[in-house]
N, C-alpha and C positions, 0 to 999 in steps of 0.2 A: 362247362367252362374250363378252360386248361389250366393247368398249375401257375403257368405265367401270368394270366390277367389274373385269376384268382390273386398274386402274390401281388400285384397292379392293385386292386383293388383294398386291398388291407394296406398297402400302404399309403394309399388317397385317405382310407380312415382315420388312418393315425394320423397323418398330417394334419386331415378334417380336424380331428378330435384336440393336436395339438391347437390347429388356428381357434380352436374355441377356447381353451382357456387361456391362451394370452389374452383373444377377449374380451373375456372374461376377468381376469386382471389387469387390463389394460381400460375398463372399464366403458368398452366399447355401445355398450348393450345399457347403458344405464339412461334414466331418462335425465338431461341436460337439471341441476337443483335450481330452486326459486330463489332467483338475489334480494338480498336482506338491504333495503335502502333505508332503514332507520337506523344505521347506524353510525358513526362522527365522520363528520367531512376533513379532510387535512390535506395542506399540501409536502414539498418537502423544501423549504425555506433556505440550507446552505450546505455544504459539501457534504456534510457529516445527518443533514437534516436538522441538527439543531447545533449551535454555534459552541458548545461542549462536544459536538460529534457522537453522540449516543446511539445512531444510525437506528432509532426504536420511535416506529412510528404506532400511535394507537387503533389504528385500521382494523375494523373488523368484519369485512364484508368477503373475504377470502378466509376462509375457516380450514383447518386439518380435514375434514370432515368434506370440503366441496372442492378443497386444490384440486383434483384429481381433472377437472373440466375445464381445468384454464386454455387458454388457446392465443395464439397470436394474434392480436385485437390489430397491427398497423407498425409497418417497417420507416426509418427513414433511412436514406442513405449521406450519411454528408461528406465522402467523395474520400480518396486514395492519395498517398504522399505519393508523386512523382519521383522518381529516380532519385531513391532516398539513398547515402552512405551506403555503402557495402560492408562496413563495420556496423552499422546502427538500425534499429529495428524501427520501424513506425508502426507506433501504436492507437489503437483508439479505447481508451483503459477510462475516460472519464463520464464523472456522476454525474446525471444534468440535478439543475433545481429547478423550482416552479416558484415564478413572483409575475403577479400583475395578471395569474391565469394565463402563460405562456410556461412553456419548459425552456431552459435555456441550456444547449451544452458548447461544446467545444472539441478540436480533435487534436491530433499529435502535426498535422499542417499547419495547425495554427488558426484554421477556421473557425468562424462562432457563431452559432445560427440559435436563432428562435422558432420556436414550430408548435403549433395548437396540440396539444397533451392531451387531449381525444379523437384527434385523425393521425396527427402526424405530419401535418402539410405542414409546408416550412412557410414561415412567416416574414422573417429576414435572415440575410447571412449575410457574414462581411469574413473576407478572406485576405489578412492585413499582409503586408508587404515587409516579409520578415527573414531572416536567415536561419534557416531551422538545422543549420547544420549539429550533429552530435556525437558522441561518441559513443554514446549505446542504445538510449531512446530517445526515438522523435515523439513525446509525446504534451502534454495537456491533460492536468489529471479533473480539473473543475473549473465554473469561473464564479463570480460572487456578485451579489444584488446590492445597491445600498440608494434607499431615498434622498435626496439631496433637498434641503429641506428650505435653502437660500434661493429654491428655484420656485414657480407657482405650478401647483399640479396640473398636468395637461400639457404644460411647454417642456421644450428641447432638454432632454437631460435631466428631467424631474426625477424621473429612476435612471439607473445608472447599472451595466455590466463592467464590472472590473474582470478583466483576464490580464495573464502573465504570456510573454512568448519566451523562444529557445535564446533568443538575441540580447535577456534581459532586461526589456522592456514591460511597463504597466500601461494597460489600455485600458481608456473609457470610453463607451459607446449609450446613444440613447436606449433604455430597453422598448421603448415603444417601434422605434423603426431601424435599430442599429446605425443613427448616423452618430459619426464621432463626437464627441463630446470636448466645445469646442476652448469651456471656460479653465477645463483641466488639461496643464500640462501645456504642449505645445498641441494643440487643436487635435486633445483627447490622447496624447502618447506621454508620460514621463521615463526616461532612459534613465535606472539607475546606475548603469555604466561609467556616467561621466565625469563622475568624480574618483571614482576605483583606481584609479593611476594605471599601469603600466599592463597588459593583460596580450591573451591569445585567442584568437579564437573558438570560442567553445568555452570557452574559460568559466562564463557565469552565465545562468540560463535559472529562468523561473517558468517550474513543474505544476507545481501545486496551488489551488487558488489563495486570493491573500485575502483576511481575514481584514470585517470593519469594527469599530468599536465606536461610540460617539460622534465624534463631526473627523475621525482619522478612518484611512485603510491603508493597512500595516503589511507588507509583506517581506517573506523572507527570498532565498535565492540557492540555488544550488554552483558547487565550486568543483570541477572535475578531479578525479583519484587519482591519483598513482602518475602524475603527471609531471613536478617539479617541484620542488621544496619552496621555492618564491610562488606562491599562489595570491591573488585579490582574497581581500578582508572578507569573510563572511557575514559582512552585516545585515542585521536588522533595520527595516526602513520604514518609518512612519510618514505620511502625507494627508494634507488636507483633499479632502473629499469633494470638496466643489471649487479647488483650484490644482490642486496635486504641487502645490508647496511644498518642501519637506521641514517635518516640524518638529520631529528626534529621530536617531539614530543607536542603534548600539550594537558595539564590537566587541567579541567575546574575549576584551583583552583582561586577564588576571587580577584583580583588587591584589592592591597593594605590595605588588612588585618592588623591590632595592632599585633595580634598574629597568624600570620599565622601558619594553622598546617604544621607539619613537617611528613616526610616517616615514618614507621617504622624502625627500625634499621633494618641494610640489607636490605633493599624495595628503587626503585627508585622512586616512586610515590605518593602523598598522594592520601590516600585511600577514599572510598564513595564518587566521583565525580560525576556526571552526566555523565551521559554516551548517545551515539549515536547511534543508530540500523539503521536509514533508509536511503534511498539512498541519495548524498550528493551530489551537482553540481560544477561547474568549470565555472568562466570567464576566459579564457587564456588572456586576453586583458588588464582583471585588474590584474593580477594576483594574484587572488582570488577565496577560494575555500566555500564554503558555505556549515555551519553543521546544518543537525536539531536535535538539540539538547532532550533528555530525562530528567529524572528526578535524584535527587541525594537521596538514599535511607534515611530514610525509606518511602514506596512510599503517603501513606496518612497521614503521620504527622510530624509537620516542627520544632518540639520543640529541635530531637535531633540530627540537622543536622550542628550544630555547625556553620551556616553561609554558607557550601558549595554547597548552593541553587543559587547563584547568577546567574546562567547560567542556570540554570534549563526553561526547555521550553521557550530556546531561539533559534533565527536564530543567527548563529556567521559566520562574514567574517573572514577567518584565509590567509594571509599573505602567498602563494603558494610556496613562496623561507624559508622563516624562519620558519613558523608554527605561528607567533606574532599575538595575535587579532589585527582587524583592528577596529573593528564593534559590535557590540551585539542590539536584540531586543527582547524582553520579550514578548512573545505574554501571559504568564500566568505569573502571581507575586506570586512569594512561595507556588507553586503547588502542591495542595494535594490532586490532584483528579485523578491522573494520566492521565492527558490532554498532558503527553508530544507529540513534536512536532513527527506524525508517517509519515509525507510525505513529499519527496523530493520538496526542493526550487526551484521552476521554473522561469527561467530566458527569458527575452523579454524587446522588445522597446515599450513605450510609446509616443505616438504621442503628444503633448501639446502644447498651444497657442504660449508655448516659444523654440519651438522644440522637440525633440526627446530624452527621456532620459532614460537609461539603468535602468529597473525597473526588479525587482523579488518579485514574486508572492507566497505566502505564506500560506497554507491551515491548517487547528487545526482541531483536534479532535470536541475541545468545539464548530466547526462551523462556525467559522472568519475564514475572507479571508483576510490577511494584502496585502497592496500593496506598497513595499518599493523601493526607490532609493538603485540599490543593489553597490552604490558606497560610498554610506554613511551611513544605512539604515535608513534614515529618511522617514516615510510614505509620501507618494506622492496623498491619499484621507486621509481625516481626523480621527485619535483617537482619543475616549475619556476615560478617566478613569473615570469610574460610582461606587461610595461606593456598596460595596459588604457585605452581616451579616457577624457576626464575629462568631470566635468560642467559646465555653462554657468549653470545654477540660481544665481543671488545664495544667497550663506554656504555654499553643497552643496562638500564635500573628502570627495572618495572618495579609494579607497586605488589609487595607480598600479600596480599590481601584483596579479595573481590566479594564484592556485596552479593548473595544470595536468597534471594526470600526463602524464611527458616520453614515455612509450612509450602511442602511438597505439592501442593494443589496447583498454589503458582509459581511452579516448576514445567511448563509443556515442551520439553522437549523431552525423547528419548534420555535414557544412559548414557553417559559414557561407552564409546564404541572398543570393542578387544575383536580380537582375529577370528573369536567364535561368532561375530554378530557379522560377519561377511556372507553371504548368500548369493545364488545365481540359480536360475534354470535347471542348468545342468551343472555335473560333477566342474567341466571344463570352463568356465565363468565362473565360480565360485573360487576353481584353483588361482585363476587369475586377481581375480579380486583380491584376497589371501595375499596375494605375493604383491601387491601394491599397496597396500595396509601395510606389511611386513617393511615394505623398501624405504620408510617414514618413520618419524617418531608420532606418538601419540602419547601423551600423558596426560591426558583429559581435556574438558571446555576450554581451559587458558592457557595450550601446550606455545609455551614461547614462541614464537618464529625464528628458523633457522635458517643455514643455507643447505642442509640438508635435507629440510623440507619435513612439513608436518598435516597432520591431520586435522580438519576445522571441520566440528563439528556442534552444530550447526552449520552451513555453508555459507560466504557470502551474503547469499540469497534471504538468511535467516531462519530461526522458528519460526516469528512474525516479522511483514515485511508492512509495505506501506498502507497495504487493507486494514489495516489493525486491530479493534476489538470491537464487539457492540455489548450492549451495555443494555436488558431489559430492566426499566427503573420498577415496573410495576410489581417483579415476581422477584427482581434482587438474583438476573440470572449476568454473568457475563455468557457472552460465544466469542471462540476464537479457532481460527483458520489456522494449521501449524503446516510448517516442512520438515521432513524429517530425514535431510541428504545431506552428504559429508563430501568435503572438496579436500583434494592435494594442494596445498601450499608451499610455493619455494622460494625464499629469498637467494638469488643470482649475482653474486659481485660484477662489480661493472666492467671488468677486465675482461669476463666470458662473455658477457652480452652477444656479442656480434658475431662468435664462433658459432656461443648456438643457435643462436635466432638464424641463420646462417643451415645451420642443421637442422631447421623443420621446430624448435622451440617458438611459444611465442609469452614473449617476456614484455612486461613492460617498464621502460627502465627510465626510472623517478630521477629528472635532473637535477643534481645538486648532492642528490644522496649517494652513500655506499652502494647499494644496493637495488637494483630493480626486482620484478616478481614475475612470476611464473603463476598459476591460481585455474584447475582445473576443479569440475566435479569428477567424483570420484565416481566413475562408472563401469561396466563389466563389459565386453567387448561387442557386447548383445547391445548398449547403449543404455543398459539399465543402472539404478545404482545401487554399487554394490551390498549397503547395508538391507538389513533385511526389513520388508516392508511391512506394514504401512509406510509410506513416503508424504502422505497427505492425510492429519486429521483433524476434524471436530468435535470443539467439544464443549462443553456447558458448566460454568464453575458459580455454584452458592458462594455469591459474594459474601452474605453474613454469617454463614459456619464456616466458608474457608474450607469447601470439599467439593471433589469432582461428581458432580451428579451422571452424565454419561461422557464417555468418548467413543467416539466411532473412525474408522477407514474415510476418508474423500477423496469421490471420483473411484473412475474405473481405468483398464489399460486401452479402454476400446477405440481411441484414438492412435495409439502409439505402439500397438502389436497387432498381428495378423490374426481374423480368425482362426481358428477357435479361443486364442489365447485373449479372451475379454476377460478380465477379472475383476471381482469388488475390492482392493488388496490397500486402495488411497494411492495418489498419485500427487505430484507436486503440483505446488499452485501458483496464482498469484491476484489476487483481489480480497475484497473482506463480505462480510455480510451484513446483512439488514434482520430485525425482529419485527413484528405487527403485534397488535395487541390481543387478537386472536390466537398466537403463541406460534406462529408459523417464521421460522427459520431460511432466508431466502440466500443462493450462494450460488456464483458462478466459480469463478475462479482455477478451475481445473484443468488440467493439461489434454481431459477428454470434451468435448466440447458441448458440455451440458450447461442449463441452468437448473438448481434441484433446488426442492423446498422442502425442511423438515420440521418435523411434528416437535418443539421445545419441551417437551413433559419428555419424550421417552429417545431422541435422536433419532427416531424413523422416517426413510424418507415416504412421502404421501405423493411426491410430484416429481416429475421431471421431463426436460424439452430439450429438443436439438438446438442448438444453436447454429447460423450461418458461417461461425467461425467461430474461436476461441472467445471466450468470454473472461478477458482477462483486465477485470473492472470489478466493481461493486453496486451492484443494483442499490435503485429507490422504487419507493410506492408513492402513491395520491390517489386520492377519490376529492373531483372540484361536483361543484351545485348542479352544474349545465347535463351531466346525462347521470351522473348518479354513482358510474361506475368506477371499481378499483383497479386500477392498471399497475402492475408490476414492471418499469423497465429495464435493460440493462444494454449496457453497448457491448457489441460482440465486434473486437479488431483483432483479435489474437496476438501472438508474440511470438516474433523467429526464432527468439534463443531460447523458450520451451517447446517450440513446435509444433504448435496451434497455427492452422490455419489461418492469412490474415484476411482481414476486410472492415469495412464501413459502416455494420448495420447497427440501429440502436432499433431496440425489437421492444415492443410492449406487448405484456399479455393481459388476459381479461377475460372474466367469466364470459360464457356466450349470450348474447343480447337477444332479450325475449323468452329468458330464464323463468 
């Protein structure tokens, strides 16, 4: 034999030798485990899975122990936004639910389809005639179920899907065959537009589904940023459920103002309120519905908001009969970093020396995790207000004081960023990095906004964004998904606008106000960002000691850098997770285009699968009667502006049948 084949040959071995223990760890060789069908049947009833959003379903037929076999049980595809903006991304990011033994979801087109949640064949779709125009996402994060109870079971509109479109509109649809629903609204559409007075297009658009409570379904509405100081009201909208009447309102105008402002002439509303985009939850017990509250324009400065900042990046309990606050908590004081609130209040019981008491769980941007009595909301671990710099801006009075949760647990962001925590590759992105850190001020989480420009850190984007937190009630664990990337901010007098924007700047310049902005991540020239990674992690917090039990890196770079350079290091994200009551942690959300599952005792991942494209959503689970099985799904549409792959699939997995 020559040296050559010989040298042929040993290295067939080791390839051999490698192909074996991937696997071998890949658990190629193992015989398919016995599924466990005496275990609770459940479906997953509304966005969050239950109407506090605790995304923690009791399922135990997927174990740490048998993840390892899951497999792609059945794809659907429910179809691509056509020639969407060239500024705006189309997304397919939303959770389906299951009512009546259908799944029901929706997409960033505005489509709504129902499909049998054990094949996958579509049942009905209705593709409504809508304007989806946007300014950054076309998307549909859920829609919502509610019995109508003035109908007789069996006929038109006895169940009822509520969705939201980009045009501002609430739709009802029959859930048995999706025809419209003809008793509510104008033959199944209520337009909350048309009392909002004066607007633009894009102006008001509902994301997120709307929330039912008794014989109402309530929703809220998102207001575009950085767009003009004269913005539509951010209201709150309550409707009858089997006419779509509207039956209260409320505008996040300031209790007890000297001068409070007044509508426009003709206008019901005052106008530039803060306004609500994310998903909102429900006590039926208190009767109380919980808003997470945004910001009241202009978005980075507070000089000409006239006071109707008050409610700005707040949690508000609103009063499920009248619309009347009950409640308000400020997780940011006169916010001009746009830290409003992007993720659903999640509701749960608290264990305590003195019993049990109805807490809601509250995640920021800026990285706080408030923990409040959501009957009162007074924090149930301690805040502090720590003096915050102030700003330099002529007329800008910020508030000297920002609330902090006092125990460091519910703290998930990184430090404060210094010039040592800049990182790259190589010597030459790191130098870079460095000298853009350097070319900015930085003086911590609440560095003023200047027109010099500052470091936000957290980005934008947030610690936590609209995925927000899950909540295992059984073991008392929170999980939450963070980011850990830092953006260049620049406040731009309006006098330069058009020189730079002109010059390759791109500014967006807020009518009415001093000042337009500039708002990049801050990245290394490699595309990376510049702070040093983790960029993505998860992690596990004992609700009742108040201590991190693990955190870990999420996701890999192996979407986003060229072989060899795949690293475990966490990467940005954007979706939330689910818990099962077998202790199995489910999460897409990653900028590599995974779906993983980990082990809740120790943050180990046990699973993980390709996805068709970015999975930038939040998975649910269900196990119905008819075959027994537990299906994990999750919609994979990805996101342009992380840069994940896009597409249509909503992918179910599932032990293999005949287990």
């Amino acid at each position: 034999m020559t040296r050559r084949r010989k040298l042929l040959l040993a290295g067939a071995v080791v390839v051999g030798m490698a192909g074996l223990a991937w696997a071998w760890q890949a658990n190629v060789f193992r015989a398919n485990p016995a599924i466990d069908f005496a275990g609770p049947v459940a479906g997953w009833d509304a966005w969050g899975n239950d109407q506090g959003g605790s995304r923690y379903s009791p399922l135990t037929q997927i174990t740490p122990e048998n993840a390892w076999a899951l497999k792609p049980a059945w794809t659907y595809h429910i179809g691509m936004a056509k020639d969407p903006p060239e500024f705006s991304s189309p997304t397919f990011e939303a959770t389906p639910i299951i009512a009546e033994n259908r799944l029901y979801v929706c997409a960033g087109t505005g489509k709504i389809a129902a499909v049998d949640p054990e094949t996958g064949k579509e049942i009905w779709a209705v593709q409504p005639d809508s304007d989806n125009y946007s300014t950054y996402l076309i998307n549909c994060r859920g829609v919502t179920y509610a019995r109508d109870v003035k109908i007789e079971e069996g006929q038109l509109c006895a169940g009822k899907i509520f969705a939201g479109t980009l045009d501002g509109r609430m739709l009802a649809y029959d859930s048995a065959t999706g025809k419209e629903c003809p008793s509510f609204g104008a033959n199944g559409v209520v337009d909350i537009k048309a009392d909002m007075g004066k607007r633009e297009r894009g102006d008001i658009t509902i994301s997120s589904p709307p929330v039912v409570v008794g014989n109402l379904v309530v929703t809220n509405h998102g207001v575009r940023d950085n767009v003009r100081t004269d913005m539509p009201a951010g209201t709150i909208r309550a409707f009858d459920v089997h006419t779509g009447q509207p039956v209260w309102s409320w505008n996040a105008v300031p209790p007890g103002l000297k001068t409070p402002p007044a509508p426009p002439a003709g206008e019901k509303f005052v106008r530039s309120t803060p306004n609500s985009w994310a998903p909102m939850s429900v006590d039926p017990a208190l009767n109380l519905i919980y808003v997470p509250m945004g910001n009241a324009p202009p978005d980075h400065i507070a000089a000409g908001r006239n006071g109707l900042d008050y409610y700005s990046s707040a949690v508000v309990a609103l009063d499920a009969t009248t619309g009347q606050v009950r409640w308000h908590f400020n997780t940011v004081h006169k916010d001009v970093w746009d830290y409003d609130i992007p993720s659903q209040p999640v509701l749960f019981d608290l264990p305590t020396a003195n019993g049990t008491i109805p807490a809601l769980v509250q995640a920021t941007k800026v990285g706080h995790i408030f923990v409040l009595d959501r009957r009162t909301g007074k924090p149930l671990f301690p805040v502090e207000e720590r003096p915050v710099p102030q700003s330099e801006l002529p007329g800008e009075v910020l508030s000297p004081t920002q609330p902090f949760p006092a125990n460091p647990a519910f703290i998930v962001r990184d430090p404060d960023l210094t010039e040592d925590d800049m990182w790259g590759f190589t010597p030459y992105d790191k130098y870079k990095c460095k000298e853009a850190f350097n070319s900015v001020e930085s003086k911590g989480i609440f560095t003023p906004p200047s027109t010099k420009g500052w470091i936000q850190f957290p980005s934008f984007m947030g610690a936590s964004n609209w995925g927000s937190v899950t909540v295992d009630q059984k073991r008392g664990i929170l999980i939450a998904n963070t980011n850990q990337v830092a953006a260049i901010m620049k406040l731009v007098p309006n006098a330069e606008i058009e020189a730079r924007t002109k010059a390759g700047e791109r500014i967006m310049p807020t009518k009415g106000a001093d000042y337009g902005l500039s708002m990049l991540p801050l990245l290394s020239p490699f595309g990376a960002p510049c702070n040093r990674p983790p960029w993505g992690k998860l992690m596990a917090i004992d609700l009742k000691a108040g201590k991190v039990l693990w955190n870990v890196p999420l996701g890999t770079t192996r979407d986003q850098a060229p072989f060899p350079a795949w690293f475990k290091i966490g990467v940005p994200n954007m979706g939330g997770s689910i818990v099962t009551g077998s202790g199995l942690v489910f999460i897409g959300a990653t900028s590599d285009e995974y779906i993983r599952a980990y082990d809740i005792k120790s943050g180990e991942v046990v699973w993980r699968a390709r996805l068709p494209a970015g999975g930038q959503s939040t998975p649910m689970t269900y196990r119905l009667k008819k075959d027994g099985r537990q299906y994990v799904v999750i919609a994979a549409g990805g996101h342009k502006f992380m840069g994940t792959g896009l597409g249509d699939s909503l992918v179910a997995f599932a032990l293999p049948e005949g287990s």
